[in-house]
N, C-alpha and C positions, 0 to 999 in steps of 0.2 A: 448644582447651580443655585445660586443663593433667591432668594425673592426680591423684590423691591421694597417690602418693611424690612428684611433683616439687614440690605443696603444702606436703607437710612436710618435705623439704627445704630450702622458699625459709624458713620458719619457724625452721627452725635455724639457716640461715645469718642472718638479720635478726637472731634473738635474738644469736647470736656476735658480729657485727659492731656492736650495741648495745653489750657490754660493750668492745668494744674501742676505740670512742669515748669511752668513761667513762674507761678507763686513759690514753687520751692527753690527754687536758685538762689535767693539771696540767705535763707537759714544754711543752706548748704555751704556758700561763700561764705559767711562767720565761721563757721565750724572750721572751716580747710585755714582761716588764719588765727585762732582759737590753736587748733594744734599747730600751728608752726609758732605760735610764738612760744609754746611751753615748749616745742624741742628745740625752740632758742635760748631759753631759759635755764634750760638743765644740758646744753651743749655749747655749740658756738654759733653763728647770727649763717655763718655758711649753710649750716646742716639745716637752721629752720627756715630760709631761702628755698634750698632744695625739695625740702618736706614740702610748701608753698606750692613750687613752682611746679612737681608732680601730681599731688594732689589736682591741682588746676588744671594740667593738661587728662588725668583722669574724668573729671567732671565734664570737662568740654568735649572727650568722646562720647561719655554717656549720655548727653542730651546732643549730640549730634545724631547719634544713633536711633533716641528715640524718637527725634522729629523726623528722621526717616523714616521707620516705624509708623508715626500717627501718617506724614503723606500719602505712603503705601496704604494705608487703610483706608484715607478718603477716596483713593484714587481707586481703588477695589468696589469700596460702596457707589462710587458713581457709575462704574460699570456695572454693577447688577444692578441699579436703577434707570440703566439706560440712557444715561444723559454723556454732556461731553466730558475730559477730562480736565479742560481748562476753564471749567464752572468754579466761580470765586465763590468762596461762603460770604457771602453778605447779609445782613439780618433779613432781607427778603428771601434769601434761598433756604437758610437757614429755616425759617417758620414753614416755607414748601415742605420742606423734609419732616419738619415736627410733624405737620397733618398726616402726610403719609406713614412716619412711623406708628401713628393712634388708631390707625385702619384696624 
């Protein structure tokens, strides 16, 4: 049974590592049309389409996945803190959990 700091701690970290998915999205989107246009370049505009278009639906499961992932995490850490599961992070709840994690 986890404690209620290692609770709001898993909370912080899932919400940090949230945002930090969000920042990577768009270097990852250059890159995925970065190589579709060179294997359009050294093939035909079909293949670097297709390269695109998987690529893309690759990237769209991985961060589906991982925002699953972070949910399941907060939703974890609010139950070993006791609280409900439909508590929004809002900069108020937010700063609740910081104090608690500094205990």
């Amino acid at each position: 049974m986890a404690t209620k700091k290692e609770g709001a701690q898993r909370i912080l970290d899932a919400h940090a590592s949230s945002k930090t998915v969000r920042r990577r999205l768009l270097p990852v989107a250059i890159g995925i049309v970065l190589v579709g246009g060179g294997v359009t370049a050294l093939t035909s505009w079909h293949f670097g389409l297709a390269t695109v278009l998987v690529c893309g639906l690759l990237m769209q499961y991985a961060v589906e996945r991982m925002n699953t992932i972070l949910e399941a995490s907060v939703a974890s850490g609010l139950k070993a803190m006791g609280w409900d599961a439909d508590t929004t992070l809002d900069e108020e709840t937010l700063e609740n959990i910081r104090r608690i994690a500094q205990r």
